[in-house]
C-alpha positions as CSV (number, residue, x, y, z in Angstrom):
1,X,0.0,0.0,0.0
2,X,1.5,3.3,-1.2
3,X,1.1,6.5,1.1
4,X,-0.1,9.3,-1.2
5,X,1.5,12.7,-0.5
6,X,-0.6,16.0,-0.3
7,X,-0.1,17.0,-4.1
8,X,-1.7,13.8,-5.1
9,X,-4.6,14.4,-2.6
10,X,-5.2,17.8,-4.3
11,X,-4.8,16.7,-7.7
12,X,-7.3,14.1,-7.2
13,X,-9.7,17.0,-5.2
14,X,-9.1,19.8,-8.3
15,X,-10.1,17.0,-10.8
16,X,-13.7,16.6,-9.2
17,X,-13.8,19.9,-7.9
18,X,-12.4,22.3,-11.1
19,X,-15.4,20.9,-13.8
20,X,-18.0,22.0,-10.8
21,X,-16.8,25.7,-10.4
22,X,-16.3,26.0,-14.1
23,X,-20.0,25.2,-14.7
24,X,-21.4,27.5,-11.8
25,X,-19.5,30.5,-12.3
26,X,-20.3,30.0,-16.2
27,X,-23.7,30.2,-14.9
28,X,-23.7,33.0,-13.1
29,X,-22.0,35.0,-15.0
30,X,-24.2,34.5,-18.4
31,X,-27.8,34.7,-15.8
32,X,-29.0,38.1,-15.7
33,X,-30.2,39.0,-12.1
34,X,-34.2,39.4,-11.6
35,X,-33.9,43.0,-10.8
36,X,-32.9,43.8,-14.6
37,X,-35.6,41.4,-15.9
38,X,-38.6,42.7,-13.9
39,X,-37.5,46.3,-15.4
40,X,-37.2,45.3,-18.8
41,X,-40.7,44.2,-19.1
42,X,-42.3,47.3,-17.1
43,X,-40.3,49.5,-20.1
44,X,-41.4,47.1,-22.7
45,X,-45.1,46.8,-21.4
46,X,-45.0,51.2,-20.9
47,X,-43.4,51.4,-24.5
48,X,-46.7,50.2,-26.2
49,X,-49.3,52.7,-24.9
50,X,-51.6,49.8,-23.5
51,X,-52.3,50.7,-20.2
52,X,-54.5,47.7,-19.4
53,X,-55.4,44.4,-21.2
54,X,-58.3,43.3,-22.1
55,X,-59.5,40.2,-20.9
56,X,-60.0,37.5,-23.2
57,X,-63.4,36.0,-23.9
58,X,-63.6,33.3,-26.9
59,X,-67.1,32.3,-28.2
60,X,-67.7,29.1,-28.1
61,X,-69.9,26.9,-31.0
62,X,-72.8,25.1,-29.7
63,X,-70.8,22.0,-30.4
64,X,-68.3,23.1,-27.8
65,X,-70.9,23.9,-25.4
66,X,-72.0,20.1,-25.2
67,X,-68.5,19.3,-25.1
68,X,-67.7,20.8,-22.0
69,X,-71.0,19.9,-20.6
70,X,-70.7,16.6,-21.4
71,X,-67.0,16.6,-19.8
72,X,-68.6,18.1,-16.6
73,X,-70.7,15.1,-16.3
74,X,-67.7,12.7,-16.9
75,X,-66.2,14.5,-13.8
76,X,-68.6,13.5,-11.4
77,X,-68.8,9.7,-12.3
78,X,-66.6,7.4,-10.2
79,X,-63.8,5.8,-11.5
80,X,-65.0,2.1,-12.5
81,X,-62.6,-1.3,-11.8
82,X,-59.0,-0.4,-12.8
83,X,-58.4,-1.8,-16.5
84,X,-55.9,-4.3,-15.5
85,X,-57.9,-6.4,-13.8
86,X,-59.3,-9.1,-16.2
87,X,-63.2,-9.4,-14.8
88,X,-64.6,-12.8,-14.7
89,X,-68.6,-12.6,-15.6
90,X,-69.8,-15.7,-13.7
91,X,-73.4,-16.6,-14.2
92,X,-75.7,-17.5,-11.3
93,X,-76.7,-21.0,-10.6
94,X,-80.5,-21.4,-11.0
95,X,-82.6,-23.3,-8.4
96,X,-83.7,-25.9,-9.5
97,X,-86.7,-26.2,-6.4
98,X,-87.6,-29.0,-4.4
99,X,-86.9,-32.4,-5.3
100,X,-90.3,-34.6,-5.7
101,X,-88.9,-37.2,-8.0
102,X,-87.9,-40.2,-5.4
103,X,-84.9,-41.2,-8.3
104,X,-83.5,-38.2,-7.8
105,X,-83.0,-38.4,-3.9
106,X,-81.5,-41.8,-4.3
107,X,-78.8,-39.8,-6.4
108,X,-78.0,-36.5,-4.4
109,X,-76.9,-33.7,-6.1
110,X,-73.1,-33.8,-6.3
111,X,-71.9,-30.2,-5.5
112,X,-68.9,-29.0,-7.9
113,X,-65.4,-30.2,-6.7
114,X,-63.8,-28.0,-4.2
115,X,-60.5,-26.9,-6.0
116,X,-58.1,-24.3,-6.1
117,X,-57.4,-23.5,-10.1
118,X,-53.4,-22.4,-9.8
119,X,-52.9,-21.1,-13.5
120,X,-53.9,-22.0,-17.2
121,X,-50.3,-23.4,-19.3
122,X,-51.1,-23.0,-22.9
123,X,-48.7,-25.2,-25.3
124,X,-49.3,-26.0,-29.1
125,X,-50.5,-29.8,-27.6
126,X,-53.9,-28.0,-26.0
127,X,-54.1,-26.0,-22.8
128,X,-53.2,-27.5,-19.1
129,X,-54.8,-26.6,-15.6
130,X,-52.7,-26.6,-12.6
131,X,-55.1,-27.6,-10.1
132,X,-54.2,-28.5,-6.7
133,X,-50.4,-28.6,-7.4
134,X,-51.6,-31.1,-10.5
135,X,-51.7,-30.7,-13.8
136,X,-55.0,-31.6,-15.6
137,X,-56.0,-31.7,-19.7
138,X,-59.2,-32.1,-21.3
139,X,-60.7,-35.0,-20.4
140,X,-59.0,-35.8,-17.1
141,X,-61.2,-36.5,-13.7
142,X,-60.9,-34.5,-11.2
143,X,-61.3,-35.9,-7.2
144,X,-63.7,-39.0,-6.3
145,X,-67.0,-37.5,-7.7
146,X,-66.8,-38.4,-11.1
147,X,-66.3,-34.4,-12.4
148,X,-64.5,-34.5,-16.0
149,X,-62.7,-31.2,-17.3
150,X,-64.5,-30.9,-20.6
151,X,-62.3,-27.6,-21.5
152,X,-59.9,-25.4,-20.1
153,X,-59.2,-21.5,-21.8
154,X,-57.8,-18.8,-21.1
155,X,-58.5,-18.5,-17.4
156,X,-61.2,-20.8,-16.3
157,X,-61.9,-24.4,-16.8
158,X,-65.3,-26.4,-17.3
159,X,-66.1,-29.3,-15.7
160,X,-69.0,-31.7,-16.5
161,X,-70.6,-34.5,-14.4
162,X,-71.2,-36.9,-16.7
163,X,-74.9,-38.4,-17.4
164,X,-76.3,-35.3,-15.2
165,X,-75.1,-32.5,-17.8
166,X,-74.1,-30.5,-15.3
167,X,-71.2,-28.1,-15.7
168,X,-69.5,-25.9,-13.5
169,X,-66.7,-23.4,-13.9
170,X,-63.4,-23.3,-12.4
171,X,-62.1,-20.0,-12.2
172,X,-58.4,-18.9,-11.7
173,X,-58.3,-16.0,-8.4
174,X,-58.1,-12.3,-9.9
175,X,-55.0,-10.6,-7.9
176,X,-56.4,-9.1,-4.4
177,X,-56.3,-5.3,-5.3
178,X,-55.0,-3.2,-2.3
């Protein structure tokens, strides 16, 4: 390790220290000061022989009228759902009203499975759900209840109970806005 002397210290200290002044003092020097400004628009604004200004009144088209009218009423609306949100229409389930068919209480109604749809993988092969830490195609059963996925877009998948004809879809969660 080399001790440095003093001239090196004060090299290294005028080579950061020499651009800085050079710029400031450039700048002060070329800036006029506010005083002179302020003058030489009171002797340019007495120069003209226009003692006051005349306010400024444009006339507006019908057209414009509804314009800003119809702007006003845009500024009292609230802001809807933010726009990066994708919104997932989901329909509701009709009821389908008490049960007086004795077949049909020998079968009870087999409520949709209770998963948690991860995320939608799209490949060139066809589309694949993670579901429960699984992966699932078309076609695939999901849990003990007989529920088959019968397709699977962008972000939900439909499952089908075979011989009922019911369907259900599987949605994947919308981020939890803050």
């Amino acid at each position: 390790m080399s001790v440095r002397g003093p001239r090196a210290l004060s090299m290294d200290l005028g080579v950061f220290l020499l651009p800085l002044l050079l710029v400031k003092g450039t700048a002060i020097m070329v800036a006029e000061p506010a005083q002179v400004v302020a003058a030489s628009t009171a002797i340019v604004a007495g120069s003209t022989g226009v003692d006051s200004v005349a306010e400024y009144k444009p006339e507006w088209t019908l057209q414009q009228f509804a314009a800003a009218a119809y702007i006003d009423q845009l500024r009292e609306l609230p802001f809807g759902p933010s726009p990066l949100l994708h919104i997932v229409e989901r329909q509701p389930t009709p009821n389908p009203g008490p049960n007086t068919d004795p077949t049909v209480n020998e079968n009870p109604i087999l409520p949709p499975p209770d998963v948690n749809v991860k995320m939608i993988l799209k490949s060139r092969s066809g589309n694949t759900a993670l579901i429960n830490h699984r992966r699932y195609r078309v076609g695939d059963a999901i849990g003990n209840d007989g529920w088959i996925i019968e397709s699977i877009s962008t972000r939900s998948v439909v499952v089908v109970l075979p011989g009922t004809g019911r369907t259900a879809t599987l949605s994947v969660p919308l981020p939890r806005s803050r």
